[in-house]
C-alpha positions in Angstrom: -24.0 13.9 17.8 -26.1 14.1 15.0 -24.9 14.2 11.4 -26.5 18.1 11.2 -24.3 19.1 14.4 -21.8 17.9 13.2 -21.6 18.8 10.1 -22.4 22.6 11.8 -19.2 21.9 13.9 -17.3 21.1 11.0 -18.1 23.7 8.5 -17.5 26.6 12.1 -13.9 25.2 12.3 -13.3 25.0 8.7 -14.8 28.5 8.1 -12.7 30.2 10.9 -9.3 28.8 9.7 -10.1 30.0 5.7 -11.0 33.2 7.6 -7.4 33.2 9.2 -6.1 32.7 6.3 -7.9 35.6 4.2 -7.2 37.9 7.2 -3.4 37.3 7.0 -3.2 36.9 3.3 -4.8 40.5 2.3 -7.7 38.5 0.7 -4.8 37.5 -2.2 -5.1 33.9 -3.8 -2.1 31.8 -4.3 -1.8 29.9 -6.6 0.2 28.8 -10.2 -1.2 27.4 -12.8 1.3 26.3 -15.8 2.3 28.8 -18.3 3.3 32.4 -18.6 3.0 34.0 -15.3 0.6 36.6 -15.0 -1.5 36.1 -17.7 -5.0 36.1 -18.0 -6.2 32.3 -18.4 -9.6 31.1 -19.4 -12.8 32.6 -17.5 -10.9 35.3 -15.7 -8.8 33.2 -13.6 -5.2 34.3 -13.3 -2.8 31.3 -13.9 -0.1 32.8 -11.4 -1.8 34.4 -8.9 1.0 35.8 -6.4 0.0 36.9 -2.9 1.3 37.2 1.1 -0.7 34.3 1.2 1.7 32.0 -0.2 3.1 31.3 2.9 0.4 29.9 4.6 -0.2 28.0 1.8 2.8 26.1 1.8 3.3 22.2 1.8 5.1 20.9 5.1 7.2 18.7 2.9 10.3 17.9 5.3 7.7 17.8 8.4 6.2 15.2 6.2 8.4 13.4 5.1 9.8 13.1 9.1 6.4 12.1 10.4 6.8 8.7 7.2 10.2 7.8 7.8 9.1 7.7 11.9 6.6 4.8 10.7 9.0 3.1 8.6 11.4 2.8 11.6 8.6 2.2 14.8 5.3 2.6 15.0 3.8 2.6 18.5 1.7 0.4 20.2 -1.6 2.3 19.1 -1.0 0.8 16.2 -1.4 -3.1 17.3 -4.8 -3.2 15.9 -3.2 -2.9 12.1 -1.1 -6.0 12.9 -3.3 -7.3 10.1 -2.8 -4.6 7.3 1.3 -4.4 7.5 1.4 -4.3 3.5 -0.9 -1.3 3.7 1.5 0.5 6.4 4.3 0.4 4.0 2.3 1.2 1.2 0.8 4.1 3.0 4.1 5.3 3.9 6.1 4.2 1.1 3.8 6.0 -1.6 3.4 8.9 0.4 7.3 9.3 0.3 7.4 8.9 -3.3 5.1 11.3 -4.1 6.6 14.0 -2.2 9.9 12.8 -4.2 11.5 11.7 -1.5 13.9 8.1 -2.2 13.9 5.1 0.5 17.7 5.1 0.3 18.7 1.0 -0.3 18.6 0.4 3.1 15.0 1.2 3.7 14.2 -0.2 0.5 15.5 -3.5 1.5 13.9 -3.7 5.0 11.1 -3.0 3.1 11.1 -5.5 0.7 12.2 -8.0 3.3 8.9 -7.2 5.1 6.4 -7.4 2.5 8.2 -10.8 1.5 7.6 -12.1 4.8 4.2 -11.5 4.2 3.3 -13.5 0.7 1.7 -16.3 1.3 3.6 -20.0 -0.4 -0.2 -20.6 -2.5 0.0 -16.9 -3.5 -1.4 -13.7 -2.6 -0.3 -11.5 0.4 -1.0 -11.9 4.1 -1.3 -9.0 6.7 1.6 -10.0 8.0 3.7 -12.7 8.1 1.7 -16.6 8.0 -1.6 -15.0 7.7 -4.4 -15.7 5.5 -4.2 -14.3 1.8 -6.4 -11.2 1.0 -6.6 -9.6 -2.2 -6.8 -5.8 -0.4 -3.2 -6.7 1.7 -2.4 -8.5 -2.2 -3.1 -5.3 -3.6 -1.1 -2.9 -1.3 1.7 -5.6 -0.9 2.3 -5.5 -4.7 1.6 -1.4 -4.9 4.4 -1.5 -2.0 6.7 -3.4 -3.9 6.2 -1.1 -7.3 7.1 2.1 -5.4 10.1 0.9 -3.9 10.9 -0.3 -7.1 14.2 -2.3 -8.4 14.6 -6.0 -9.6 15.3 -6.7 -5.9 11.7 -5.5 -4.9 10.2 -6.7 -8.0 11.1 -9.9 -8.0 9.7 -10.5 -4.8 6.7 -11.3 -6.1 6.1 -15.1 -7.4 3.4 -14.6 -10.3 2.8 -18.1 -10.6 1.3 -18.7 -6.7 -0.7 -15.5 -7.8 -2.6 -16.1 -11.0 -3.2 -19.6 -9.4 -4.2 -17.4 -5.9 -6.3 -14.7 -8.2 -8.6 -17.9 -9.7 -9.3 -19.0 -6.5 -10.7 -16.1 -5.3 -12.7 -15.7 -8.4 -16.9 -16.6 -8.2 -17.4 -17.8 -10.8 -21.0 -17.5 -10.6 -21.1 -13.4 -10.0 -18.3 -12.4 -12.2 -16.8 -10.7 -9.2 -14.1 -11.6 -6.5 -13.8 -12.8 -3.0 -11.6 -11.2 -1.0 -9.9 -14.2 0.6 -10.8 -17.9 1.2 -14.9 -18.3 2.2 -14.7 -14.4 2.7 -17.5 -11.5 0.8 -17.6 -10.7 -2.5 -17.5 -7.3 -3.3 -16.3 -4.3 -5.8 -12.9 -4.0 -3.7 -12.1 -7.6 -4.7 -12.5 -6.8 -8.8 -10.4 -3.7 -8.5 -7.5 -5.3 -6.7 -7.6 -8.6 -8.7 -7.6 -6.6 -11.6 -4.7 -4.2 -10.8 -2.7 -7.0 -9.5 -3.2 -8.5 -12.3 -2.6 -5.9 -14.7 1.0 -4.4 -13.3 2.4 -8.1 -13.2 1.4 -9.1 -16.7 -0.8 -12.2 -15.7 -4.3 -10.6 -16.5 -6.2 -13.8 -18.5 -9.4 -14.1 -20.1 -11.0 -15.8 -17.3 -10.1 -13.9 -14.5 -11.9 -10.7 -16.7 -15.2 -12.9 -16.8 -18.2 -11.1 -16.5 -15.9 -8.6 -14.1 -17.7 -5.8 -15.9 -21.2 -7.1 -15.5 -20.9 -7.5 -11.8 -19.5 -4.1 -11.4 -22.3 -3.0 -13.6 -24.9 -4.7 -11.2 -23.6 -2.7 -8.5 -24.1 1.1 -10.0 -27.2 3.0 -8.3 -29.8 5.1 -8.7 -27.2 8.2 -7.6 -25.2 6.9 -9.9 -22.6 6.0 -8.1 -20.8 2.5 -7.2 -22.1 0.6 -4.2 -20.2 -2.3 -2.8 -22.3 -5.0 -4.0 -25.5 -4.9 -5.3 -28.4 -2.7 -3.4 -25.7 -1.2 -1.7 -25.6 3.0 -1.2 -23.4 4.4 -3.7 -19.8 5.4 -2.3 -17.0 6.8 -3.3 -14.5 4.2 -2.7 -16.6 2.1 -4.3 -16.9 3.8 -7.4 -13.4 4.4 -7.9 -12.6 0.6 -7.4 -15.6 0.0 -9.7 -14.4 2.3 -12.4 -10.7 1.4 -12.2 -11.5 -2.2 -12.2 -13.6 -1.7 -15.9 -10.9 0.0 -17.5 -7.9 -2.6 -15.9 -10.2 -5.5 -17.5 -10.3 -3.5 -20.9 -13.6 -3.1 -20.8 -15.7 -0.5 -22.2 -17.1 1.6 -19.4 -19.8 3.6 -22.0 -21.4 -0.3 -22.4 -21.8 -1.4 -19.2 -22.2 1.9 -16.8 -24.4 5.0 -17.2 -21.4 7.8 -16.9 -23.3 11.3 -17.3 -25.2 10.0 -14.2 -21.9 9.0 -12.2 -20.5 12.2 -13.1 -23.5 14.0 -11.8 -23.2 12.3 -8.6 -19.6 12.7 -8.3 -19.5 16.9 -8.9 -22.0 17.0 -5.9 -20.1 15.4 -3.8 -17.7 18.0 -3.2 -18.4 20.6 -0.4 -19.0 24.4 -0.8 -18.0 25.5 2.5 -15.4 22.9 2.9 -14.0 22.3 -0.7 -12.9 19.2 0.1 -15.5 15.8 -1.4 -17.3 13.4 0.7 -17.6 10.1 0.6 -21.3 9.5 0.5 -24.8 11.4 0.2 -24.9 13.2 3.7 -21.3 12.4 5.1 -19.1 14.8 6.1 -15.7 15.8 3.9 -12.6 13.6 4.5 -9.7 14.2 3.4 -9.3 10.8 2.3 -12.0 11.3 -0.6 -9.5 14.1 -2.0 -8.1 10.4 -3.9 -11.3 8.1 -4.2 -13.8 11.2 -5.6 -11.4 13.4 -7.1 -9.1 10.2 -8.9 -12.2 9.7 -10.4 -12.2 12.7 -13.1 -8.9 11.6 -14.7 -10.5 7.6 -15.3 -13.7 9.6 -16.7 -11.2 11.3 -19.1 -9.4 7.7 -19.6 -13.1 6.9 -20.5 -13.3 8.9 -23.4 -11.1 6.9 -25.2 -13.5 4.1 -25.4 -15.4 4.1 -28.2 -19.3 4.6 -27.1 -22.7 4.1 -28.3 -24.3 6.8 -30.4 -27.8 5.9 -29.1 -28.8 6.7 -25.7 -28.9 3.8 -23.5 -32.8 3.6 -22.6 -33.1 3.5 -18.8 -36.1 3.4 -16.0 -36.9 7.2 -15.4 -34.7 8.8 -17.8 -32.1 10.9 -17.5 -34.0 13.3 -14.9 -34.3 10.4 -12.9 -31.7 11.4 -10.0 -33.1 12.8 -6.8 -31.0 16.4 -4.9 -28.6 14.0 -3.3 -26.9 17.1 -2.4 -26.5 16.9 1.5 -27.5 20.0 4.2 -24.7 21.8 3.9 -24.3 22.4 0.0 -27.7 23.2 -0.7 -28.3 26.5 -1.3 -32.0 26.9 0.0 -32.8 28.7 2.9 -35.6 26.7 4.4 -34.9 26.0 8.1 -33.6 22.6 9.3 -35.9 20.7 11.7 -36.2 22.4 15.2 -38.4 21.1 18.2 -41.9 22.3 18.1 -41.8 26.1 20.1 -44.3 26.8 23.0 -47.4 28.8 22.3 -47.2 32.1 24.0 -50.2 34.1 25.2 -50.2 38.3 23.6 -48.1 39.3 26.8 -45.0 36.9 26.0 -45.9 34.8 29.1 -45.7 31.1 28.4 -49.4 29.7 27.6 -50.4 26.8 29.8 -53.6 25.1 29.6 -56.3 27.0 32.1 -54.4 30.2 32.4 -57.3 32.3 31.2 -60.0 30.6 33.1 -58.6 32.4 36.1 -57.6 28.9 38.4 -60.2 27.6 40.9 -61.3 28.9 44.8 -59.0 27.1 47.1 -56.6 29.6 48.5 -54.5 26.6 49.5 -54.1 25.3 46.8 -53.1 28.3 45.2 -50.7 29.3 48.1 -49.1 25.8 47.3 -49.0 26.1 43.9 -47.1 29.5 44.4 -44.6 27.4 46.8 -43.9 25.3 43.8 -43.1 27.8 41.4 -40.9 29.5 43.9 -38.7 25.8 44.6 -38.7 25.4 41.0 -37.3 28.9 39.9 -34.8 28.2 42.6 -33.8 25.0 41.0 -34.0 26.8 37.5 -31.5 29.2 39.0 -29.1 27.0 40.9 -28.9 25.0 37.3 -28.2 28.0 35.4 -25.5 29.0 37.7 -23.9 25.2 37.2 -24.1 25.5 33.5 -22.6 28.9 33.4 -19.6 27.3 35.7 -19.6 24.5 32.7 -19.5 26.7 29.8 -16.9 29.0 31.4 -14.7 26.1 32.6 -14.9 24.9 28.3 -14.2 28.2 27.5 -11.2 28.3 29.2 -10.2 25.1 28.3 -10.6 26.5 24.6 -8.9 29.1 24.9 -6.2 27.1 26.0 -6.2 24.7 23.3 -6.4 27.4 20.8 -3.3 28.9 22.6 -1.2 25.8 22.1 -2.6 25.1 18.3 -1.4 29.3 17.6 2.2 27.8 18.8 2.4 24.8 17.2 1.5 27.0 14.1 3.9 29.8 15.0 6.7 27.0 15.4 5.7 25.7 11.3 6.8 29.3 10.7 2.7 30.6 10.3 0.8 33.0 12.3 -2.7 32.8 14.0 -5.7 35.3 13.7 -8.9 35.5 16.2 -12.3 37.1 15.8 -11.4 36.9 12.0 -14.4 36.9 9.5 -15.0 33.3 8.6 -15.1 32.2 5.0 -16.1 29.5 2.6 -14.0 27.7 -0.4 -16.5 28.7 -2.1 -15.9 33.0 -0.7 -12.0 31.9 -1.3 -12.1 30.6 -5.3 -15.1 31.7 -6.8 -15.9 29.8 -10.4 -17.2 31.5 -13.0 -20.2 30.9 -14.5 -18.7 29.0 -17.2 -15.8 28.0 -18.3 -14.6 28.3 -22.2 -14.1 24.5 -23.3 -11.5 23.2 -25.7 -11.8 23.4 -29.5 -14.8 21.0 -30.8 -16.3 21.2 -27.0 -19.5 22.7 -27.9 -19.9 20.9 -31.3 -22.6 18.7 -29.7 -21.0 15.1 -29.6 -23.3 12.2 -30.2 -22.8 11.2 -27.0 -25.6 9.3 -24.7 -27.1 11.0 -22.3 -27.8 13.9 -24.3 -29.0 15.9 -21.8 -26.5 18.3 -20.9 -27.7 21.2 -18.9 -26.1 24.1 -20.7 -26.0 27.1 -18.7 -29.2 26.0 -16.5 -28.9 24.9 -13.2 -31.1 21.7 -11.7 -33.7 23.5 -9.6 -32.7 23.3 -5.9 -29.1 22.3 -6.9 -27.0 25.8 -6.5 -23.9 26.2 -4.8 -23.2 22.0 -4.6 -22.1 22.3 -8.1 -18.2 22.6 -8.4 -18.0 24.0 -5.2 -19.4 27.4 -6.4 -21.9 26.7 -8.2 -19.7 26.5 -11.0 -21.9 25.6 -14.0 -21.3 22.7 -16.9 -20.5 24.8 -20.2 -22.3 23.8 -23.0 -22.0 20.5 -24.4 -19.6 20.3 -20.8 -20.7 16.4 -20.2 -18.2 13.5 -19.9 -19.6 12.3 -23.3 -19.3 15.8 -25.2 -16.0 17.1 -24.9 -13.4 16.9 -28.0 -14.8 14.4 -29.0 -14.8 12.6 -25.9 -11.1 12.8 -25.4 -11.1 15.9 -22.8 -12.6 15.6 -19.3 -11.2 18.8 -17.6 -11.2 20.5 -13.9 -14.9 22.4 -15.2 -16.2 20.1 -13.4 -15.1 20.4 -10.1 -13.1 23.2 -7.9 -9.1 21.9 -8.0 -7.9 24.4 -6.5 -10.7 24.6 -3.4 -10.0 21.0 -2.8 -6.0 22.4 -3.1 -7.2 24.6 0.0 -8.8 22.1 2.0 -6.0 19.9 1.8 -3.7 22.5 2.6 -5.0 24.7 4.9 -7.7 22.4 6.7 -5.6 18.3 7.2 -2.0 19.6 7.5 -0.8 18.9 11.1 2.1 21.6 11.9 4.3 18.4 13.5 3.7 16.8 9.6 1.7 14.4 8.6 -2.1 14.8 7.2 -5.4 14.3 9.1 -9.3 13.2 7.6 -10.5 16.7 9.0 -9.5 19.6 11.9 -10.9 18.0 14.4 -9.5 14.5 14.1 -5.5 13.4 14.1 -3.0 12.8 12.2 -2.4 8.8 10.7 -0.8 7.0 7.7 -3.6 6.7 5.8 -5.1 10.2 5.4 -1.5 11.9 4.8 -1.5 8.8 1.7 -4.7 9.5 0.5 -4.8 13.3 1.5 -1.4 13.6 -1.2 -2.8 11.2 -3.5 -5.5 14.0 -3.8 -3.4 16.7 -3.8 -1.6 15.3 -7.0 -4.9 14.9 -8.9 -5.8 18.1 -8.0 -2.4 20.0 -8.9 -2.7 17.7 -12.4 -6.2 17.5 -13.0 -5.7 20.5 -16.3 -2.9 18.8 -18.1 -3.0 17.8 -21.4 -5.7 15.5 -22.0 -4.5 12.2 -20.4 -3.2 9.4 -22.5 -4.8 6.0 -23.2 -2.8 3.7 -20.5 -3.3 0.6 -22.5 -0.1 -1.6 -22.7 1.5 -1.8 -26.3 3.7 -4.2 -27.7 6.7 -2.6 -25.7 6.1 -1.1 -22.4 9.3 1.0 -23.1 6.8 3.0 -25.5 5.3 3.9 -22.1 6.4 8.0 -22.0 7.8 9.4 -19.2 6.2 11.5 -16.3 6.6 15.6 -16.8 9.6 16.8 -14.8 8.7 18.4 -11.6 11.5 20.8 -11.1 9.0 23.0 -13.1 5.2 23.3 -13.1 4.1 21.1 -15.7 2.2 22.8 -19.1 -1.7 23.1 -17.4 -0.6 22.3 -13.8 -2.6 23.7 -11.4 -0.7 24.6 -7.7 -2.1 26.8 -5.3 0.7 28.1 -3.0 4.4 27.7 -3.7 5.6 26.2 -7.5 7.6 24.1 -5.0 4.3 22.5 -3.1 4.2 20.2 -6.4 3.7 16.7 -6.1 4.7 13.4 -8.0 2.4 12.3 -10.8 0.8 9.2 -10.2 -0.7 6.2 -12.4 -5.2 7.4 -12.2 -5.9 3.7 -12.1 -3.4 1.8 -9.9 -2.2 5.5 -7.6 1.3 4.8 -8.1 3.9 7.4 -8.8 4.2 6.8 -13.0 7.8 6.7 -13.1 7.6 3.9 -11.1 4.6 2.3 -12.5 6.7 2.6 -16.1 9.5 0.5 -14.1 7.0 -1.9 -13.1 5.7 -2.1 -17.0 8.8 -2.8 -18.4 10.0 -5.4 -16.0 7.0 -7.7 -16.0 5.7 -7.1 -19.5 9.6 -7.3 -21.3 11.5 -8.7 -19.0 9.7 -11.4 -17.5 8.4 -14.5 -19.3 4.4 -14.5 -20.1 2.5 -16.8 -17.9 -0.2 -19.8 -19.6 
């Protein structure tokens, strides 16, 4: 199937279930946003928006939560071919736990932590699973795994010794950047893991941050996103792991990467029909992008805390330089896509075949034959029209039953299910203003680089792939000219469309989260899928804080308590569909991120 079709198939299925959900919901949002309820909030949005939607709207929490603790206990043999990523099972499931608030009980949390144990390697770093080879991506989601369970007893799992000596290794020396195990690639993943491990265990040295910006640097493209390597496509993991991996090193991002352009690739990349962000120019939405696209607007606002040049950093083709990267589906143009060529008809409607006018030639017999060929082949047309009505009633049927046991399952979750329903758009569902008022000092015109900032014009051939709705920039709305660079706000995507698509679109009524409806449910979409959900519920709070470590990590603050929506908090549905807040740069739940802190940075002695 081609990327067109199926991007048709997908935007059909997504379409009819919004329309379900506008049929049964009166056409009434749902949604909270922190604050007074009821009140008008900037732009004409409503920040609490009650409706009979609500409902449908609602986060499967328990049915979650049951489908997690299933995987902590057995995972079936489908799952054999992840014998090598065991630290990334538990982290999957571990984090996905935490964020929807749920604790590991001691029990689990020692198993746990017994596993991932099993699974260090004695010259450092973390295997897949027990006596394998050390890989900084297992590394990574060992020690994330070991965070979120949190405790001395998990903690101190970890021997940081074997590891800094384990993290030099893997370091190239010649690139900047990082292998990812013994004689393996080189790539962005390796910086960003190396550099988060580092950083939560308080063994982050000079020359393990050696030229780490400048390869990550080498590796931005044209789009402006992050490729793997360099001359790679630009991609969303990617550029999150590039990102992240600048600002874990304490570098400055403004110096080394051109961020008006990365944000300009970045608001694209978020679907109008679908809401939810794709991974790549011309991909299709996945769920799983709800975390590496949209985590990427809170490190943009971490960004702005680093100082920046005032002069804009000269580059080949200027700032108009970026192609419409926007794929099929979010442009806005109504040209045709490609079609076969069409047959030439004659004025009657008859097909046109060469010699048709000149009236044939004199043989009777051969005309006589020719007729005798038409005749066979009009009964072969016939017999194989017959056959492929049989097909296409036989899939009907087998639709309809399919759509019969998906309106149970749904009924069982407590929803209902509507057919021959209007279909709709994210875009139809939360429409964006045409601007958005920005904070004090927005519109003052920073000095920022880039300059350019588009105002209230749209780029030519660009509508509806801009936040969704076509939502526009504000002026001055750039990452470089908001309060003074300390503000980078939801203007610039649709939270709560992405909220929708989450919601409405990857929930699986048994629990657990899937990429997109046609595909099932797994650990690492209902992760990644709630790690998205999170951003999106949290991406208006107050502007975020610089994450730097002080002098005492038990100056870190404390996460906003979630028995309330939190002052700014976007949540579509239920107040009670709020998540955990996590860390932006390592996606761990902060409280215990701030455990982690404090325990390697005061408690534990400083490595030479």
């Amino acid at each position: 199937m081609s990327t067109i079709d199926a991007q048709d198939e997908l935007e059909e299925a997504v379409s009819r279930i919004y329309g379900e959900w506008l049929a049964r919901s009166g056409g009434s949002g749902s949604g909270t946003r922190g604050g007074a309820g009821g009140e008008e909030a900037e732009g004409g949005r409503r920040k609490d928006r009650g409706g009979s939607g609500g409902e449908g709207l609602r986060l499967l929490r328990e049915r979650h939560v049951r489908f997690l603790l299933k995987g902590l206990d057995h995972l079936s043999s489908s799952y054999a071919s992840l014998d090598a990523s065991r630290p990334w099972l538990v982290f999957w499931i571990v984090h996905s736990l935490a964020l929807l608030q749920h604790p590991l009980g001691p029990g689990l949390a020692a198993r746990c932590a017994d596993t991932l144990r099993r699974c260090q390697h004695p010259e450092g770093g973390f295997g897949g699973g027990p006596g394998q080879l050390a890989h900084l991506a297992t590394t990574y989601a060992g020690v994330a795994a070991l965070v979120t369970v949190g405790g001395e007893d998990a903690l101190s799992v970890v021997n940081r010794q074997s590891m800094l000596a384990f993290l030099r290794r893997m370091k190239c020396s010649s690139s900047g950047g990082f292998r990812l195990h013994q004689g393996g690639e080189t790539d962005v993943r390796g910086c960003y893991t190396a550099m988060a491990v580092a950083h939560l265990l308080n063994i982050r040295t000079p020359d393990l941050t050696h030229h780490v910006a400048r390869y990550v640097q080498s590796c931005q493209t044209y789009e402006g996103g992050i490729g793997g390597e360099p001359g790679a496509e630009a991609h969303g993991g990617y550029t999150f792991c590039g990102l992240a991996a600048l600002l874990l090193a304490g570098a400055d991002p403004w110096e080394y990467l051109d961020l008006q352009v990365l944000l300009e690739w970045l608001v694209f990349r978020q679907g109008a029909v679908e809401g939810g962000f794709q991974g790549r120019t011309n991909k299709l939405v996945d769920a799983c992008y709800s975390m590496w696209q949209g985590g990427l607007f809170p490190l943009l606002a971490l960004c702005a805390s680093h100082s920046q040049p005032s002069e804009v950093r000269e580059q080949p083709g200027g700032p108009d330089r970026l192609p419409n990267t926007a794929p099929p589906s979010q442009n806005s143009g109504s040209e045709p896509r490609d079609r076969p060529p069409q047959r030439a008809s004659s004025s009657s409607g008859a097909e046109w075949r060469p010699g048709a006018e000149d009236g044939g030639g004199d043989d009777a017999g051969e005309e006589e034959e020719e007729e005798e060929e038409e005749e066979e082949e009009e009964e072969e047309e016939e017999e194989e029209e017959e056959e492929e009505e049989e097909e296409e009633e036989e899939e009907e049927e087998e639709e309809e039953e399919e759509e019969e046991e998906e309106e149970d399952d749904w009924e069982e979750a407590g929803f209902e299910s509507f057919h021959h329903v209007p279909s709709a758009s994210a875009a139809d569902l939360f429409p964006c203003p045409e601007s958005l008022p920005l904070p004090a000092g927005a519109g003052e015109g920073g000095e920022g680089r880039g300059g350019g900032t588009r105002g209230g014009e749209r780029e030519e051939g660009r509508e509806g792939a801009t936040g969704v709705a076509g939502r526009e920039l504000g002026e001055g709305a750039s990452v470089e000219g908001v309060g003074g660079r300390d503000w980078v706000g939801s203007f610039c995507y649709n939270d709560m469309a992405l909220q929708a698509y989450l919601l409405l679109c990857c929930q699986v009524p048994e629990g657990g989260l899937r990429d997109k409806p046609s595909k099932s449910r797994d650990y690492y979409h209902t992760c990644y899928a709630l790690s998205g959900l999170t951003v999106a519920q949290h991406s208006n709070t107050a502007p975020t804080r610089d994450l730097q470590v002080q002098a005492s990590a038990s100056e870190v603050p404390r996460p906003p308590n979630n028995d309330s929506v939190a002052p700014g908090a976007s949540v579509l549905g239920p107040v009670a569909n709020l998540l955990a807040v996590a860390e932006p740069r390592c996606n761990i739940r902060r409280d215990k991120y701030d455990e982690a802190i404090r325990y390697f940075y005061d408690v534990c002695e400083a490595l030479p």
